[in-house]
C-alpha positions, -999 to +999 in steps of 0.1 A: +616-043-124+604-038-090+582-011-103+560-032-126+559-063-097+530-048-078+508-039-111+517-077-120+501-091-095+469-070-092+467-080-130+470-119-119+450-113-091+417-095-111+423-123-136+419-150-111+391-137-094+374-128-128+378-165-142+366-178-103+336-154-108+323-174-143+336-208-140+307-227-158+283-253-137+281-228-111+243-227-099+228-189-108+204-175-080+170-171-092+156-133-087+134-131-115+102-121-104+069-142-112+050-105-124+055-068-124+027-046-128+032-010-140+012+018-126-008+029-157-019+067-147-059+057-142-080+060-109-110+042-102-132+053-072-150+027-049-166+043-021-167+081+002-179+079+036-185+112+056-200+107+091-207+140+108-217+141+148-244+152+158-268+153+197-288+123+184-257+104+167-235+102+138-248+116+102-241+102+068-231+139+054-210+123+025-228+143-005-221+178+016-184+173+011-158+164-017-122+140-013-104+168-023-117+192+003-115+171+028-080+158+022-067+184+009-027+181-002-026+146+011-047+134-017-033+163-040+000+150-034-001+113-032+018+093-054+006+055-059+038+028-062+051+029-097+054-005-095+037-041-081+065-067-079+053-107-069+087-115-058+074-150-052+045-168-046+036-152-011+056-118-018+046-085-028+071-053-032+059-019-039+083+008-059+072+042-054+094+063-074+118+029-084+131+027-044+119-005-026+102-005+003+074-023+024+071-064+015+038-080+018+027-112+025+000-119+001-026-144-016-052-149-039-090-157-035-101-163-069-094-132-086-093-113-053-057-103-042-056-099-003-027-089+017-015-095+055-020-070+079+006-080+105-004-059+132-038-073+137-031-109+120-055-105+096-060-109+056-076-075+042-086-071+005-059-053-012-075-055-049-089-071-077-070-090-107-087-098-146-061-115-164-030-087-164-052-059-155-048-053-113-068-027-097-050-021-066-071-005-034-060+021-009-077+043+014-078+079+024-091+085+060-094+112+085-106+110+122-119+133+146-137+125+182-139+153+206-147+147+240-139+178+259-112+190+273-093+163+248-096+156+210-084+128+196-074+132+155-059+114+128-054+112+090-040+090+069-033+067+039-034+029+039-032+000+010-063-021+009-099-015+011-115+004+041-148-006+050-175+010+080-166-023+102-127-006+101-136+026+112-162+015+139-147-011+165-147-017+203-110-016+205-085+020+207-099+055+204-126+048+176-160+051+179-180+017+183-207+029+162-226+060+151-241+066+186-212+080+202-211+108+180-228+135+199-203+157+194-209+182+160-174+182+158-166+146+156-159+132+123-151+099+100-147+100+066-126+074+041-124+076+002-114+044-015-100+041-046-083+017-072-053+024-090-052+004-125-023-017-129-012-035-161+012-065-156+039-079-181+018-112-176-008-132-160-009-143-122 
């Protein structure tokens, strides 16, 4: 008998917990989301900015260059979220390749969907909404400023809408305007484009 005595109770045990677990009346938490929106495969194109230096300041040189020579794999390569998620009312989560990561504050301006950039306190556009169509913006950009003997560089991706004004600023390494590039080496370029979401319903 003493055998069976341990199996007993792990039986009563799972059977207790298993009744606690759906006793009716109790209060089931809401995780639905208000929307998904499903990456549909399309690309739109908004804008590509190339600004070349040059002894008397920066060029506009976009139509001597292409996105995908400039950027290379990084553009090649780049995968958009397969998934928008409004968690909520203010929330946003993205699901590139069905893992979650980054949540975004976010709100609407008419049909304009702008997100919170916490680092500068700021709201950015992030896209634009027609019923359950969402095009969603991000940016390609790439950054060179050489001031010899140093060389200051970047490249990189961000969600939302890059416009001259976020290239050119007083503030950090960037160039406060096309006059400060006298070197033929400096560069800034960005390439925004919309990727076309489809959502199971309207926002």
């Amino acid at each position: 008998m003493k055998t069976y005595l341990p199996l007993l109770s792990l039986l009563i045990l799972s059977l207790l917990s298993s009744c606690k677990k759906q006793e009716p009346g109790q209060p089931q938490p809401n995780n639905l989301p208000i929307a998904t929106f499903n990456y549909t495969g399309k690309m739109e194109v908004s804008e590509f900015k190339v600004y070349k230096g040059d002894p008397n300041g920066g060029k506009d040189v976009s139509k001597e260059y292409t996105p995908e020579a400039l950027f290379l794999d990084r553009l090649k390569n780049f995968t958009p979220p397969n998934q928008l998620i409004f968690k909520s009312k203010d929330s946003l989560s993205q699901l590139p390749k069905r893992v979650e990561v980054d949540m975004l504050k976010y709100k609407f301006s008419g049909d304009t969907l702008k997100g919170h950039n916490r680092y500068v306190n700021t709201w950015e556009v992030y896209g634009i909404k027609s019923k359950k169509r969402l095009a969603y913006s991000m940016t390609f950009y790439i950054y060179t400023r050489v001031s010899p003997p140093y060389l200051t560089a970047a490249v990189g991706t961000e969600h939302g809408l890059t416009l001259a004004q976020n290239m050119f600023r007083s503030e950090g390494a960037n160039f406060k305007s096309l006059t400060e590039m006298t070197n033929s080496n400096d560069l800034v370029a960005w390439y925004n484009v919309s990727y076309i979401y489809e959502g199971d319903k309207d926002l």
